[in-house]
N, C-alpha and C positions, 0 to 999 in steps of 0.2 A: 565737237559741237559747232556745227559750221548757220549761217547766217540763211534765213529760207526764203524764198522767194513766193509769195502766193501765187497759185499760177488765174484760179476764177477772179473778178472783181463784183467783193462784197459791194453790198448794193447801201450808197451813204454810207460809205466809213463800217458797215456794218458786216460784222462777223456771221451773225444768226439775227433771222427775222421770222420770230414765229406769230402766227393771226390766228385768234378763235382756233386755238391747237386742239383735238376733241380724240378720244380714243377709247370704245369701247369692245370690252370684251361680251357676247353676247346681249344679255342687258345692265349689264353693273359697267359704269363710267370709270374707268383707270385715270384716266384725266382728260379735263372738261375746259372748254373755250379758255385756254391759254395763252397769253399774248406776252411776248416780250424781248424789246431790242436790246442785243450785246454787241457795242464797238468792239473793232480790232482789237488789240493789244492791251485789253480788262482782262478783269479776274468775275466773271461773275460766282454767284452764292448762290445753289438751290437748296435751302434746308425744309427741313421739314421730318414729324416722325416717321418711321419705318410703316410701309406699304400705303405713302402718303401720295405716291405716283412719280418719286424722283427716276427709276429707271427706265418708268416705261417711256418717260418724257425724252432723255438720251436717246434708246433705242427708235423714237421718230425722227430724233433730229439727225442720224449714224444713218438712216434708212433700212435698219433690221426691223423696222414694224411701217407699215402705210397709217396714215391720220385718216378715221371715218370722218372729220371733216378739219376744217379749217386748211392752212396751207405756212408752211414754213421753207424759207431759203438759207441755206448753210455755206457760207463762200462762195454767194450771188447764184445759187443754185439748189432747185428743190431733189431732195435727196434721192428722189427716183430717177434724176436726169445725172449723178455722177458721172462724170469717167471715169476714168480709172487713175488718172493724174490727180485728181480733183480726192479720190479715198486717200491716194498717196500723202494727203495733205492733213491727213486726220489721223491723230492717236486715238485710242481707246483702249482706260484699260479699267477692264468690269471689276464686280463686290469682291469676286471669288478668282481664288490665283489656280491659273488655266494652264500654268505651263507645264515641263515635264520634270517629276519626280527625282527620276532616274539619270536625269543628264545634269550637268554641273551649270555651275551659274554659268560659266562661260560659253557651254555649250549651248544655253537655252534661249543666251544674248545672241549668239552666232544664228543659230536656228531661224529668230525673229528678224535677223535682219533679212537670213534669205528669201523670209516669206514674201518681203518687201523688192524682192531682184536685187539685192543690192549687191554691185560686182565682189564679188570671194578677193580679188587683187587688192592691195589696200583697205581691206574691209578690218583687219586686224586695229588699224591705226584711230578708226573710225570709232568703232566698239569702247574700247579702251578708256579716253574720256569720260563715257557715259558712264561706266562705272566707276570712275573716279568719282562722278558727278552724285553716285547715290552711296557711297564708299565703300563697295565691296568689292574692290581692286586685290584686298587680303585674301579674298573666300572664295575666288573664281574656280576653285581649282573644288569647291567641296559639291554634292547632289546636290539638289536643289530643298529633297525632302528631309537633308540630312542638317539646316540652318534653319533659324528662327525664325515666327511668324512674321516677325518685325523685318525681316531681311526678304525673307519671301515678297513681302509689300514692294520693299525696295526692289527687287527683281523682275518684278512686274511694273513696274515707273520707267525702270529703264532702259525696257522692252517694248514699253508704250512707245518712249522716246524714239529709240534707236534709228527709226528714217527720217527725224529729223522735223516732224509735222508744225505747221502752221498753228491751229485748229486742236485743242487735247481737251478730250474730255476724260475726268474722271471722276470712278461711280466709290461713293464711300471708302477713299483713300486713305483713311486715316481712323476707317473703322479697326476697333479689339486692337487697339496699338496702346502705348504706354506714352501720358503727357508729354516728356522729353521728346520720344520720338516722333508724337503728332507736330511738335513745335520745327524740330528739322525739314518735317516735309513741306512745312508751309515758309520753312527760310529756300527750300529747295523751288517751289513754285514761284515764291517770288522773284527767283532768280530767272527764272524760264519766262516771266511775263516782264523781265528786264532786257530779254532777246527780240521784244516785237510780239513774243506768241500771245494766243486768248485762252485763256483757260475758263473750263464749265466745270463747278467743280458740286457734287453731291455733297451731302454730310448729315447726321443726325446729331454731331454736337455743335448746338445751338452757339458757342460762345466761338467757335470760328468766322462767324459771319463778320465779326471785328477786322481781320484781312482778307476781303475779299472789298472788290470798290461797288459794285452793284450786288445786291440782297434779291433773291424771290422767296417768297414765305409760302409753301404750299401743304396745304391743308384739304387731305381727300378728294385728291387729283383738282383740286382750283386754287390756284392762285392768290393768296389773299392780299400780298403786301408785297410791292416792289418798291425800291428805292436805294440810296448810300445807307448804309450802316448808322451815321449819324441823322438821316432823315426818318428812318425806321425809330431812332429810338424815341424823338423829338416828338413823330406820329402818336407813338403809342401813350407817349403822357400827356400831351398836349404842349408840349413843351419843354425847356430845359428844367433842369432840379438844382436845389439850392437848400443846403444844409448851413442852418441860421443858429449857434451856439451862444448863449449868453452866459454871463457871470450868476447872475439873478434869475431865479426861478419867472415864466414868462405866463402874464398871470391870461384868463379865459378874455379878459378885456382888452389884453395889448393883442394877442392871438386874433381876436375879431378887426383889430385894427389893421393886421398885417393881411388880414385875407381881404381888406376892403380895396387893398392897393391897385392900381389900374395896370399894372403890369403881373400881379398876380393870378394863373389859371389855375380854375378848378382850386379844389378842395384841402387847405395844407394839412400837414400829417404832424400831430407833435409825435418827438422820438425822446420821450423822458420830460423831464421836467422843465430842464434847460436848453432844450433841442427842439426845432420845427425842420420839416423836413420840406419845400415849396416850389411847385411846380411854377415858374415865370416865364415871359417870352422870349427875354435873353440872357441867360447867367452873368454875360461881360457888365450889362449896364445895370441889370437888378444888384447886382452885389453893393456896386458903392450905395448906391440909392438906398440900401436895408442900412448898411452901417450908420449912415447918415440921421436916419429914423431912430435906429435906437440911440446913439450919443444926444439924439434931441429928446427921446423920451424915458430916461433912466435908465438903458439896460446898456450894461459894459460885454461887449463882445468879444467874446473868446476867439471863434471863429467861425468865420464865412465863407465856405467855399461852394465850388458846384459840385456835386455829384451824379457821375455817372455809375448807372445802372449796368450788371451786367446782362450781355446777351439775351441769358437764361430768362432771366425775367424781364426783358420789352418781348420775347417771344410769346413768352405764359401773357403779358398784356395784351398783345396783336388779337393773341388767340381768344382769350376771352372778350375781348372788344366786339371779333367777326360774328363770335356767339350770340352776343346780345343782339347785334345788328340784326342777324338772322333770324332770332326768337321774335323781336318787333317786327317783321316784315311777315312771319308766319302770323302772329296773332294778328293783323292787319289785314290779311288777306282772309283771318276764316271771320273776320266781322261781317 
């Protein structure tokens, strides 16, 4: 795995620059005025359910589909003006594993590299690494239809890989795989965006967005939520969370006190008796401030900490947030 050289210049630091990104297939919208910058050497997040427009979005940025409108540049370049140096630069490796059955892993790593010219001389030494890289260095020797789905994934990463691209997109990488080994792939990508590379990466399980540095949230080919992982989650509640445990049962009077607090947003949640659950502006400085309050107003604190939410559920928020938006924007316009 040798060191890459981009050969286009991303235009500002940027990988991919997509504007009002628009793609329909006769009259149904695959995806709709998309917009969104990825620096170099990030990890972006496009999650979203299944037929939510995450492939067809790749497939415009790769240039296997044209945009009926908007306009996107991929390594300072819009993907109908490639050369051929410039594809060189690009992995991709789709939902579904494309290689050959019948030939061994080592053959199908060989194969990929020659699709890419890459000289037969030295090619051995080259190859080799990459399968280190994804650990079937043991299994080179087996069919490819004769190893596990889980391996097959891997076989296809490192076929992705094999010319060594700047620029890798992949589509639902860590789909119908098993925890453990969705966790390697993503020790494996973080490794590869430790080399300078930008990864785009698809997914429909919502709780990977945690290591990716940039989130898009897209919801029936649009876009609903960009930002870091921790700005996503802050968005969706309005804030940070703060689970407030007392000794003492926390009576509807002290509860109305703690919601009057001017660092307190939105609506707090008790969880039991001796438990509020409170959304604030900043977990660091709301905490002392809560303890403070109750050693001043009788309640002995067990504990205070913040809570973070998983993925799963600032996603289910986003999404029911967009919902509402859009149901008041429809009832507003049919007044």
């Amino acid at each position: 795995m040798s060191e890459h050289v981009v050969e286009a210049t991303p235009v500002g630091g940027l990988a991919i620059h997509a504007n009002n990104l628009t793609k329909k297939f006769l009259e149904e919208f695959a995806v709709k005025d998309v917009s969104f910058d990825i620096p170099v050497g990030k990890i972006f997040g496009f999650i979203g359910p299944s037929g939510s427009g995450k492939t067809t979005t790749i497939r415009l940025l790769t240039g296997i589909y044209e945009p009926t409108e908007g306009q996107v540049q991929v390594l300072g370049k819009a993907p109908k003006d490639f050369t051929a140096s410039i594809r060189e630069q690009i992995g991709y490796m789709p939902q579904m594993f494309v290689l050959y059955p019948d030939l061994s892993v080592w053959e199908n790593l060989n194969f990929a590299a020659s699709l890419y010219g890459m000289n037969p001389v030295g090619r051995r030494a080259k190859l080799t690494p990459w399968l280190d890289f994804v650990e079937l260095t043991d299994h080179k020797t087996k069919l490819a239809k004769n190893i596990s789905g889980g391996m097959q994934r891997r076989l296809a990463l490192a076929a992705t890989l094999v010319h060594d691209p700047a620029l890798v997109f992949l589509d639902e990488p860590t789909a119908g795989i098993d925890p453990v080994l969705r966790s390697k792939f993503w020790d494996r990508f973080r490794d590869l965006q430790s080399q300078g590379r930008t990864l785009f990466i698809t997914t429909q399980y919502v709780g990977e967005a945690v290591h990716c540095d940039i989130v898009g949230v897209l919801v029936a080919g649009q876009l609903v939520a960009l930002d870091t992982p921790e700005a996503l989650r802050k968005r969706a509640y309005g804030g940070e969370i703060v689970d407030l445990e007392t000794k003492e049962p926390i009576t509807f009077e002290k509860m109305f006190q703690i919601q009057n607090m001017d660092f307190v947003k939105g609506r707090i949640r008790p969880v039991g008796t001796n438990r509020l659950r409170i959304i604030v502006d900043e977990a660091s400085t709301a905490i002392p401030d809560l303890i403070s309050w109750c050693n001043e107003n009788g309640l002995s604190t067990e504990s205070v900490s913040e809570y973070v939410p998983p993925f799963d559920d600032v996603f289910v928020q986003i999404i029911e947030t967009e919902q509402e938006k859009q149901g008041a924007q429809s009832g507003a316009a049919d007044e």
